[in-house]
C-alpha atoms as an extended CHARMM CRD file, in Angstrom:
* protein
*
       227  EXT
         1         1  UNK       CA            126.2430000000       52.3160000000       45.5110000000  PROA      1               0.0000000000
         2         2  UNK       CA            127.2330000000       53.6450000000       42.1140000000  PROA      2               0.0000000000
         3         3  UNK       CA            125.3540000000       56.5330000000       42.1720000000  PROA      3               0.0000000000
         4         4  UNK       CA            126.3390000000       59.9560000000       40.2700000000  PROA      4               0.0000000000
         5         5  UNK       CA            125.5440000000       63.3850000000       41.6690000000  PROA      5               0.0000000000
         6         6  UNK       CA            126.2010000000       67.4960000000       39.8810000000  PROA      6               0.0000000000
         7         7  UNK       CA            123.4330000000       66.1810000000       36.8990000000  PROA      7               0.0000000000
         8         8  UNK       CA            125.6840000000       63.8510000000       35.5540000000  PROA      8               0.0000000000
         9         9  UNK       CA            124.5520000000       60.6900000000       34.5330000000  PROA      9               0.0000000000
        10        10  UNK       CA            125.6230000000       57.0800000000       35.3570000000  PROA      10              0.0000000000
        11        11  UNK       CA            127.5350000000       55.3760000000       33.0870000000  PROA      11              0.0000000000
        12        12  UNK       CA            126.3500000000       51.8340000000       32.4780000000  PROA      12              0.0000000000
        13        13  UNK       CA            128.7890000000       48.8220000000       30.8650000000  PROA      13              0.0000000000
        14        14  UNK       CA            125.7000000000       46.4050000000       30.0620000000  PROA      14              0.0000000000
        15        15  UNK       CA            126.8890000000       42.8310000000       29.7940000000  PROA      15              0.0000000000
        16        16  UNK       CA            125.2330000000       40.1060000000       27.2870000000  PROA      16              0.0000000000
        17        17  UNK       CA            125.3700000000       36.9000000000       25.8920000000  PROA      17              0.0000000000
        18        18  UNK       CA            122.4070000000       36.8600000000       23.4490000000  PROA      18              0.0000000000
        19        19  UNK       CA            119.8920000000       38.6140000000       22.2610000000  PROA      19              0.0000000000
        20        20  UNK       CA            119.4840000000       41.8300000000       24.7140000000  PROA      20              0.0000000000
        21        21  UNK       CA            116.0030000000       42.4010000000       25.1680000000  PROA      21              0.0000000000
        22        22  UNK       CA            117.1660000000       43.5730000000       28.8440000000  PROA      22              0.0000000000
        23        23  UNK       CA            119.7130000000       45.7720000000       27.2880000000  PROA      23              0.0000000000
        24        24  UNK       CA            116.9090000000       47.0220000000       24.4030000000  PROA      24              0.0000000000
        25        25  UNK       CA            114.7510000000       47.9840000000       27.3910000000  PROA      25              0.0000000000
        26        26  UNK       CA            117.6600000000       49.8180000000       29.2380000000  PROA      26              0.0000000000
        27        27  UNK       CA            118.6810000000       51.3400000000       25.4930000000  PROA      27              0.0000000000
        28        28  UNK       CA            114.9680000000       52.3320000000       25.5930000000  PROA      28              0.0000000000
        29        29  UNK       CA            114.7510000000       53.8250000000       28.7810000000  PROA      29              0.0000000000
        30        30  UNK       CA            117.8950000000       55.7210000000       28.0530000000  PROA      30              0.0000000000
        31        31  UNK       CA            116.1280000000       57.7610000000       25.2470000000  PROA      31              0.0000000000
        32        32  UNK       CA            113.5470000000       59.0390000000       27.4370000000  PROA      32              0.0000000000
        33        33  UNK       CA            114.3100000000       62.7490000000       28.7980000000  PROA      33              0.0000000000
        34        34  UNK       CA            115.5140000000       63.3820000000       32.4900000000  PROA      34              0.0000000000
        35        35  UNK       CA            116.7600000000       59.6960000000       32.4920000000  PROA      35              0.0000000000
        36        36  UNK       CA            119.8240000000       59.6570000000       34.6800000000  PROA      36              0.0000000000
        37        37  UNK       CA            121.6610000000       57.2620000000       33.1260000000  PROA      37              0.0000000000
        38        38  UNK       CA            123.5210000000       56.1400000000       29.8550000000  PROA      38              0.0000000000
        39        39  UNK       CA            125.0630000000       53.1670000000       28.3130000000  PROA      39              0.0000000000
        40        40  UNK       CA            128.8470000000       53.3150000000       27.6810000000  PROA      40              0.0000000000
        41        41  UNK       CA            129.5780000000       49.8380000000       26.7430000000  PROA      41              0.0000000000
        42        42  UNK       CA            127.9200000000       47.1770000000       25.6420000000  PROA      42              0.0000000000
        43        43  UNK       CA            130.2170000000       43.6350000000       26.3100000000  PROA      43              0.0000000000
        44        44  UNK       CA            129.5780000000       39.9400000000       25.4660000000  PROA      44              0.0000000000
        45        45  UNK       CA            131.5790000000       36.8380000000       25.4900000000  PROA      45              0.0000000000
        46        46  UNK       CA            129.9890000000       35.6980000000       22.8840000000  PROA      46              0.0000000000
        47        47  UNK       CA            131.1010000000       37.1200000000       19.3970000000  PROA      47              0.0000000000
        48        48  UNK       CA            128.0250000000       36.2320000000       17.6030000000  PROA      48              0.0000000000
        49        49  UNK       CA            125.9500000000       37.6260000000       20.4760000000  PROA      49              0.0000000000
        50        50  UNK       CA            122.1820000000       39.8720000000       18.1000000000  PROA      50              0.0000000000
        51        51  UNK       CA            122.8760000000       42.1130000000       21.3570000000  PROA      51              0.0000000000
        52        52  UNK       CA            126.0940000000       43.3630000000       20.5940000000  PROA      52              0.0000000000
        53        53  UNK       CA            124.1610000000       45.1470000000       16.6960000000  PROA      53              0.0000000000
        54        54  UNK       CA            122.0400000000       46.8940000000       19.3540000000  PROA      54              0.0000000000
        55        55  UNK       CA            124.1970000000       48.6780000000       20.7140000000  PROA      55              0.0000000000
        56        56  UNK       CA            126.0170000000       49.3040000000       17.7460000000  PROA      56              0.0000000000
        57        57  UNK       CA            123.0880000000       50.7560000000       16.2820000000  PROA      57              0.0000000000
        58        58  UNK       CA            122.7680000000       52.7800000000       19.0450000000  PROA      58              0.0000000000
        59        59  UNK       CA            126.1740000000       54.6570000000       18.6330000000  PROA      59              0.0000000000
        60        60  UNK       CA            127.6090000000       52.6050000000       21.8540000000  PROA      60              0.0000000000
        61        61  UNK       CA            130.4940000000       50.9470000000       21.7790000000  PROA      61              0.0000000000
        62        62  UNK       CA            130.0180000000       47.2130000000       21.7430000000  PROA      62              0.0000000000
        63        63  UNK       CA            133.0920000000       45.1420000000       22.1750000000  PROA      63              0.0000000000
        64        64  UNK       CA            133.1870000000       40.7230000000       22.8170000000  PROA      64              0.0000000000
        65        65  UNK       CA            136.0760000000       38.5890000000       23.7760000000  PROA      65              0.0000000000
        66        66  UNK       CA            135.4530000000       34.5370000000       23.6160000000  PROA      66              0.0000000000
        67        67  UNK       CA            135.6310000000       33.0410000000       26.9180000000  PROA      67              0.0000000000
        68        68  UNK       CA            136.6370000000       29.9700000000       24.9120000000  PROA      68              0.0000000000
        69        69  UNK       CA            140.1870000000       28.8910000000       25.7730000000  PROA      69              0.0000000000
        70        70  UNK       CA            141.1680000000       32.4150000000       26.9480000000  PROA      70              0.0000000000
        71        71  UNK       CA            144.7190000000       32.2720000000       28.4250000000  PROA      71              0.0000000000
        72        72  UNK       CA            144.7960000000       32.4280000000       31.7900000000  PROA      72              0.0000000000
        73        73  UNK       CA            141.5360000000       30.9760000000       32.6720000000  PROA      73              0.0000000000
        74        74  UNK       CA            138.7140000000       32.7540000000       34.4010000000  PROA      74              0.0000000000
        75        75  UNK       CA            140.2830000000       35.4100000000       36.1780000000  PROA      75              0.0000000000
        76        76  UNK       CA            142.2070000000       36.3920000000       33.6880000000  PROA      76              0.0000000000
        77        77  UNK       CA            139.3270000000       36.5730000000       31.1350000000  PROA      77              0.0000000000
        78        78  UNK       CA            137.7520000000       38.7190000000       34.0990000000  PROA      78              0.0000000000
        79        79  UNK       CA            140.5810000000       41.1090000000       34.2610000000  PROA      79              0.0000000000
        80        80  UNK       CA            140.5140000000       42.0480000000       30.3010000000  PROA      80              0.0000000000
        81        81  UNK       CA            136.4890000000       42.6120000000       30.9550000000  PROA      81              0.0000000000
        82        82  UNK       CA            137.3550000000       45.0960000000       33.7130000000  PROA      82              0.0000000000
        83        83  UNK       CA            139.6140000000       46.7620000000       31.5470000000  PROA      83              0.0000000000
        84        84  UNK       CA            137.3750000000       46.9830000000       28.9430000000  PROA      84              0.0000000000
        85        85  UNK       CA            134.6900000000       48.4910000000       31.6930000000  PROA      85              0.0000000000
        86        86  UNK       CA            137.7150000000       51.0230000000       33.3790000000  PROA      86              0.0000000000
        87        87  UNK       CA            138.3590000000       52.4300000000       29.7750000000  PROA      87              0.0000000000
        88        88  UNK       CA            134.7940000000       53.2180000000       29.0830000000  PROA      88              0.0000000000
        89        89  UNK       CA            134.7410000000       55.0360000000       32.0930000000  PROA      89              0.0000000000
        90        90  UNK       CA            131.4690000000       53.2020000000       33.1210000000  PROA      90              0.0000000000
        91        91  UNK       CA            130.4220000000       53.7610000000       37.1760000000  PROA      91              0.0000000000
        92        92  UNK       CA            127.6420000000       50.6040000000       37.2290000000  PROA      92              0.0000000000
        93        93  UNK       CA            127.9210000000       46.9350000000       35.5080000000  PROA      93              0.0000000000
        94        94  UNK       CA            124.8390000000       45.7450000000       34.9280000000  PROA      94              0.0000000000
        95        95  UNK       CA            124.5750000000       42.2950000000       34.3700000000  PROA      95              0.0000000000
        96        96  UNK       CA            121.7620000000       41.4550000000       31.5630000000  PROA      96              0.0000000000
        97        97  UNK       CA            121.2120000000       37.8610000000       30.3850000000  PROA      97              0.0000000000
        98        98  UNK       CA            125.4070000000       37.4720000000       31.0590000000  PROA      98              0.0000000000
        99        99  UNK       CA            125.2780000000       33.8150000000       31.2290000000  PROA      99              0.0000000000
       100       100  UNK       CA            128.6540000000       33.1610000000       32.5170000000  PROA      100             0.0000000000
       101       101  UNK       CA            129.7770000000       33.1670000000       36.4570000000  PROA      101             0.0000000000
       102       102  UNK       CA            132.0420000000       35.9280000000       37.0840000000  PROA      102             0.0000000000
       103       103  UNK       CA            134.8670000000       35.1670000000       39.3910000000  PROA      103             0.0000000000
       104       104  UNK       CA            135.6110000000       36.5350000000       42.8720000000  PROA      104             0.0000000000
       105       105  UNK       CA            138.3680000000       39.3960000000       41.8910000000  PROA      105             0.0000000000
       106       106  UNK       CA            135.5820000000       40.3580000000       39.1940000000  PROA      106             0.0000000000
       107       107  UNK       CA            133.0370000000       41.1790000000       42.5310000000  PROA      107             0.0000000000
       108       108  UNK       CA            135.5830000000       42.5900000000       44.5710000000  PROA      108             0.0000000000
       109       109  UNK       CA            136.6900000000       45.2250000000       42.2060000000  PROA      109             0.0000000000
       110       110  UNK       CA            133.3660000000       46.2260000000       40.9650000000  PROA      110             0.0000000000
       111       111  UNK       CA            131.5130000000       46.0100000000       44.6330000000  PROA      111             0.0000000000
       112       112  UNK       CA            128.5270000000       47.7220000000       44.9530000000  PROA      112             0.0000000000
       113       113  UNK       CA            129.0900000000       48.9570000000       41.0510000000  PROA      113             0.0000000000
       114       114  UNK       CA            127.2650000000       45.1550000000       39.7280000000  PROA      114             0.0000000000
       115       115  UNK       CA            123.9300000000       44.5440000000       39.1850000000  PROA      115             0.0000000000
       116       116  UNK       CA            122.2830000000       41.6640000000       37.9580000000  PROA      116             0.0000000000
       117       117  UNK       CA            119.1930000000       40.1130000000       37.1530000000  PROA      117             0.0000000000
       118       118  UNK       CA            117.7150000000       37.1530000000       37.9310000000  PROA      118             0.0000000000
       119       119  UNK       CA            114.4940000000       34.5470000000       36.3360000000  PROA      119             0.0000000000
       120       120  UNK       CA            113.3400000000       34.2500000000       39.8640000000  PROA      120             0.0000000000
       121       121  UNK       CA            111.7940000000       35.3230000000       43.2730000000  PROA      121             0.0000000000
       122       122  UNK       CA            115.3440000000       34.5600000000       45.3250000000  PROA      122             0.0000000000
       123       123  UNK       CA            116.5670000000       33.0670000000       47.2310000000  PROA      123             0.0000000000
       124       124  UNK       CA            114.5310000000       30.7100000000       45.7950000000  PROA      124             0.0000000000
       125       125  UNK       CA            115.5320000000       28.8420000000       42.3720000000  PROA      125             0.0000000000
       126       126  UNK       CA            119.1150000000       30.0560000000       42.1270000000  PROA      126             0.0000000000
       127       127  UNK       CA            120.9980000000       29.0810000000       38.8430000000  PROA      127             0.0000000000
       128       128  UNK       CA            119.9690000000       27.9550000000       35.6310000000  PROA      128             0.0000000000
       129       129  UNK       CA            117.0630000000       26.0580000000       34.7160000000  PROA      129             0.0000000000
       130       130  UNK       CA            114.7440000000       28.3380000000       37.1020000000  PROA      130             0.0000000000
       131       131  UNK       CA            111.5830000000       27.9110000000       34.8530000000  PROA      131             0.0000000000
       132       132  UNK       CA            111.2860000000       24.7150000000       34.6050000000  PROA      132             0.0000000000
       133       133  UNK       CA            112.2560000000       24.2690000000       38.2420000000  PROA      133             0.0000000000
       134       134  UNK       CA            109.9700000000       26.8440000000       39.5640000000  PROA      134             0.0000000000
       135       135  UNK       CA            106.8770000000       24.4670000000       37.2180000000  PROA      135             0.0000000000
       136       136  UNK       CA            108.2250000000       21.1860000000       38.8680000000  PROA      136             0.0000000000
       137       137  UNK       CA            108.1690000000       22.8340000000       42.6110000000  PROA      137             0.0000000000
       138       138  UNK       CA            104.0300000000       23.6970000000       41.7710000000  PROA      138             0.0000000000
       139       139  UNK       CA            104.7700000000       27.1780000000       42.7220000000  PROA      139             0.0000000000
       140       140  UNK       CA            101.4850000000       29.5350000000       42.1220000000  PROA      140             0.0000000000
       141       141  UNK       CA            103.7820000000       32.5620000000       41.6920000000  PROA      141             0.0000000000
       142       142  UNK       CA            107.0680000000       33.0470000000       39.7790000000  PROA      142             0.0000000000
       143       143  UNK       CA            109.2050000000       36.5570000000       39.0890000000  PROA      143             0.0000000000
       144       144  UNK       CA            112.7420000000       37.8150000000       38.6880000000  PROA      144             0.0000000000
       145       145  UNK       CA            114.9280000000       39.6680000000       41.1680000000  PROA      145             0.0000000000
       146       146  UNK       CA            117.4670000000       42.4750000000       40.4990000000  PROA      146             0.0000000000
       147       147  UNK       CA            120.3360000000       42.4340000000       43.2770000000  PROA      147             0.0000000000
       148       148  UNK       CA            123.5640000000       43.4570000000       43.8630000000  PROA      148             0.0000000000
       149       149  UNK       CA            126.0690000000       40.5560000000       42.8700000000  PROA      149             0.0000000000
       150       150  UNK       CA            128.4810000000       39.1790000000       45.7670000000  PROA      150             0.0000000000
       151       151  UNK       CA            130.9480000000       35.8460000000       45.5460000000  PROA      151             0.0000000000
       152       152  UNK       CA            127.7880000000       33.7520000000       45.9450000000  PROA      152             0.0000000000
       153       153  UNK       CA            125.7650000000       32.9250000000       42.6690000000  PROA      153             0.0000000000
       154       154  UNK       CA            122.3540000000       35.0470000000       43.2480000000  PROA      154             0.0000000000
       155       155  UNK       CA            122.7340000000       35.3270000000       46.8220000000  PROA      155             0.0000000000
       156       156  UNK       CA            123.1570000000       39.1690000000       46.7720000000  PROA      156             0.0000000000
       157       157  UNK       CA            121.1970000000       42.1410000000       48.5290000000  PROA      157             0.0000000000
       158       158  UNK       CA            117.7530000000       42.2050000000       46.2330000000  PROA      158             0.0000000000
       159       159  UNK       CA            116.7020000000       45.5630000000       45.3940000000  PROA      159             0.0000000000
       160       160  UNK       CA            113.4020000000       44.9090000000       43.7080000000  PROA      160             0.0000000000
       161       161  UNK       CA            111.1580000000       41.9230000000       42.7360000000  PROA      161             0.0000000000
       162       162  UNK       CA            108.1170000000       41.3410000000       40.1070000000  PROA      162             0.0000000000
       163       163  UNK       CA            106.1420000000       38.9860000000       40.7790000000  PROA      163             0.0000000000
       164       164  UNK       CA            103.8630000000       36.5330000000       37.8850000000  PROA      164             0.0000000000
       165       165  UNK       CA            100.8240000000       34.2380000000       38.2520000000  PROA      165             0.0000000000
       166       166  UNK       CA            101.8950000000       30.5720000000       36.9380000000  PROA      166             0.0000000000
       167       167  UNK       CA             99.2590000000       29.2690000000       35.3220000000  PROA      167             0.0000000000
       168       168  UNK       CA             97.7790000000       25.9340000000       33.7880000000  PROA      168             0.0000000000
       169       169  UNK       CA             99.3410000000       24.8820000000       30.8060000000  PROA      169             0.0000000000
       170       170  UNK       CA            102.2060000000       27.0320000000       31.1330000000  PROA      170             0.0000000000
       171       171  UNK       CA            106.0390000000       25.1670000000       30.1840000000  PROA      171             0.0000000000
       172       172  UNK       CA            109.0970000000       26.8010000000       31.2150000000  PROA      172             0.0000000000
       173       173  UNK       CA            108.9030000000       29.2500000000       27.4000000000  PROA      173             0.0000000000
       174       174  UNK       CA            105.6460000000       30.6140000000       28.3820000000  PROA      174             0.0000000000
       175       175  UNK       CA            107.1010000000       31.1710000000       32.0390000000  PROA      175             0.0000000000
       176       176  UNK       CA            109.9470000000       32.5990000000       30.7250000000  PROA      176             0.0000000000
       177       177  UNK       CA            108.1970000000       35.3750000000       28.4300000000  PROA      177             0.0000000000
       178       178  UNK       CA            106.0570000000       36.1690000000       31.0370000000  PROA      178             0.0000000000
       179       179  UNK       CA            108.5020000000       36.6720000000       33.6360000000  PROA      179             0.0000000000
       180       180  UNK       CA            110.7050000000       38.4650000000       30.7260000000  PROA      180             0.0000000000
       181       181  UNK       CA            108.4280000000       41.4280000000       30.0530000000  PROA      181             0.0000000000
       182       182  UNK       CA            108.6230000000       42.0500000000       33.5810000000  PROA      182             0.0000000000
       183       183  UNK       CA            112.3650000000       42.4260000000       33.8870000000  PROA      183             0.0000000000
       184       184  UNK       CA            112.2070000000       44.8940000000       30.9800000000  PROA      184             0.0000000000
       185       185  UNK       CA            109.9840000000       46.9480000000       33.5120000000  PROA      185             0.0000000000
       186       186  UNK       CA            111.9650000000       47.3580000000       37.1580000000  PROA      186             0.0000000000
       187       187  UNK       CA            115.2330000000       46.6870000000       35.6760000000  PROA      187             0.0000000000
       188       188  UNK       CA            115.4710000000       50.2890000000       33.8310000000  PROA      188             0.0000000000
       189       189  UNK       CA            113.5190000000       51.1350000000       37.4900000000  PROA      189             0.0000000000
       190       190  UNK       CA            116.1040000000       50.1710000000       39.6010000000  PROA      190             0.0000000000
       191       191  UNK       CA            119.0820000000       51.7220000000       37.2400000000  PROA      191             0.0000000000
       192       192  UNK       CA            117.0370000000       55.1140000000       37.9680000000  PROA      192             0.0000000000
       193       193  UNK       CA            116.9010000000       54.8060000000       41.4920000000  PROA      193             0.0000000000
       194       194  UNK       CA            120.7840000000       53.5760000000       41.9210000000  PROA      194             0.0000000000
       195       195  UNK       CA            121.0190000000       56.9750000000       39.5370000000  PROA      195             0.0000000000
       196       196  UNK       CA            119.5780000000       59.3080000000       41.1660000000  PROA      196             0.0000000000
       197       197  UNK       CA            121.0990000000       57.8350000000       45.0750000000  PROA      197             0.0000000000
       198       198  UNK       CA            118.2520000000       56.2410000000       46.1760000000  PROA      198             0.0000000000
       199       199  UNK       CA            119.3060000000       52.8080000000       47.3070000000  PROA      199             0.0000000000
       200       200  UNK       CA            121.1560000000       51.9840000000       50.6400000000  PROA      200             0.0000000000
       201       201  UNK       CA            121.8160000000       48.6420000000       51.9790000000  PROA      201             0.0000000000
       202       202  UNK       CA            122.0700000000       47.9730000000       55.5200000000  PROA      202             0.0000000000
       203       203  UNK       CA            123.9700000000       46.0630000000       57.7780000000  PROA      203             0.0000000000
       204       204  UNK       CA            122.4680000000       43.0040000000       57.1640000000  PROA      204             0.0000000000
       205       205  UNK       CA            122.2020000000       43.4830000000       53.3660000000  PROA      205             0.0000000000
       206       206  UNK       CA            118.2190000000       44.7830000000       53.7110000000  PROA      206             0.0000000000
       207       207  UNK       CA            118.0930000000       47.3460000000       50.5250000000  PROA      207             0.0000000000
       208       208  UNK       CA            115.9760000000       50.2960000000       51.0590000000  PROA      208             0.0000000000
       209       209  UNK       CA            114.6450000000       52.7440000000       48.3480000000  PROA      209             0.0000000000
       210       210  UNK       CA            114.2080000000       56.1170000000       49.3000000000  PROA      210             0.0000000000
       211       211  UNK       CA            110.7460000000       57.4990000000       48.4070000000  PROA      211             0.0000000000
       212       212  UNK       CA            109.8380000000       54.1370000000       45.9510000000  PROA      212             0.0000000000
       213       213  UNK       CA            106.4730000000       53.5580000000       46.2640000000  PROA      213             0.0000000000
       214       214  UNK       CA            105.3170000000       50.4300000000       47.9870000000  PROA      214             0.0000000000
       215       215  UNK       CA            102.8570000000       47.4910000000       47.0210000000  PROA      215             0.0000000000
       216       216  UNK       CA            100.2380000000       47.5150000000       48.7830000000  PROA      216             0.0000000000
       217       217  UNK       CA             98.1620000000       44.6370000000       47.3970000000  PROA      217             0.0000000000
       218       218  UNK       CA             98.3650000000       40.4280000000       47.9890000000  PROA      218             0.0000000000
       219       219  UNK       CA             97.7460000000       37.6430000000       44.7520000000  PROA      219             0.0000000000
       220       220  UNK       CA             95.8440000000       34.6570000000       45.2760000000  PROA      220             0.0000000000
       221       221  UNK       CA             96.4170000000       31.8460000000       42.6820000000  PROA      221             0.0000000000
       222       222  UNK       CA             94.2850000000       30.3370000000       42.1040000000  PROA      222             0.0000000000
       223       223  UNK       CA             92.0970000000       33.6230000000       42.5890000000  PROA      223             0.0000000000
       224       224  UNK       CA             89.4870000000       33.1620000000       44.8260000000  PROA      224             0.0000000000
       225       225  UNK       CA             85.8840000000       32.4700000000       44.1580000000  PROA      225             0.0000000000
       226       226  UNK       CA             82.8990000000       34.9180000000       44.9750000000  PROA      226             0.0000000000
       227       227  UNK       CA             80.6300000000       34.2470000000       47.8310000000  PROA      227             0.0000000000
């Protein structure tokens, strides 16, 4: 599961198409001694992409192709990102705010090597939009998910979960920031623990985290009254 082992660390290709805050927070964690990873590429397919500076400031290599028109279509667009990933030598792709749906050669040859993360507790609210659906459902809680990708759009073994109150007033931006901070916490968590060997998935794509801590607390939203 793209782990590393003799003190090396993982090699992470990080894949944007904005801003980065996911990658800034992985860049961040990065910096921090004894962390078992390190960024080797940063990739958009968006040229104009405020991410792609970060990692240049960073010393990384940052590199974008347009998916706009690209010869071949999607799987050939696909195959000149995995290029891009083999050069850099990179051992996990982690998928962060890549708002384009990779094809099914793209999973196959990176399988159990891609990572993504996701605006909500799946399986529910798969897609886009996930905000504003999760406020039109009336759910009391909302989150994000990191999983392992597979041919089906957010459908993959989920490593970890955090978990948000929604609360009155909120629209899908306030949803969305609060959810946000959140992934810049157990997504740099979960790049530690695929790091250091920690994750298996079973047979029926359960993931399992070897010596992770576990929650041992339950939300009620609305909380509940005294007396």
């Amino acid at each position: 599961m793209g782990q590393v082992s003799n003190g090396k660390k993982l090699k992470l290709a990080v894949l944007i198409s904005g801003g980065g805050s996911n990658l800034q927070a992985i860049l961040d964690a990065c910096k921090t001694p004894g962390y078992p990873a390190e960024i080797v590429l940063v990739f958009s397919n968006q040229l104009d992409a405020g991410g792609l500076e970060r990692g240049r400031k960073a010393g990384i290599r940052a590199e974008a192709i347009s998916h706009k028109g690209y010869p071949g279509g999607r799987e050939a667009y696909d195959d000149a990102v995995s290029a891009l990933i083999e050069e850099s030598g990179a051992d996990l792709v982690v998928l962060a705010g890549y708002l384009r749906l990779v094809s099914e050669s793209f999973v196959t040859r990176w399988k159990d090597k891609l990572i993504n993360i996701h605006p909500s507790l799946l399986p529910s609210f798969k897609g886009l939009g996930v905000h504003q659906a999760a406020l039109d459902a009336g759910v009391k809680f909302a989150g994000c998910t990191v999983h392992y990708v597979v041919p089906e759009v957010d459908s993959g073994p989920i490593i970890a979960q955090a978990v948000v109150p929604v609360l009155p007033g909120d629209d899908a931006g306030k949803l969305a920031q609060r959810i946000l901070r959140q992934e810049h916490r157990i997504y740099p968590q979960v790049i530690r623990w695929i790091a250091e060997g920690r994750v298996s998935v079973d047979a029926k794509g359960i993931v399992t985290i070897k010596d992770a801590p576990q929650a041992d607390f339950a939300e009620i939203n609305p909380a509940l009254e005294p007396g």
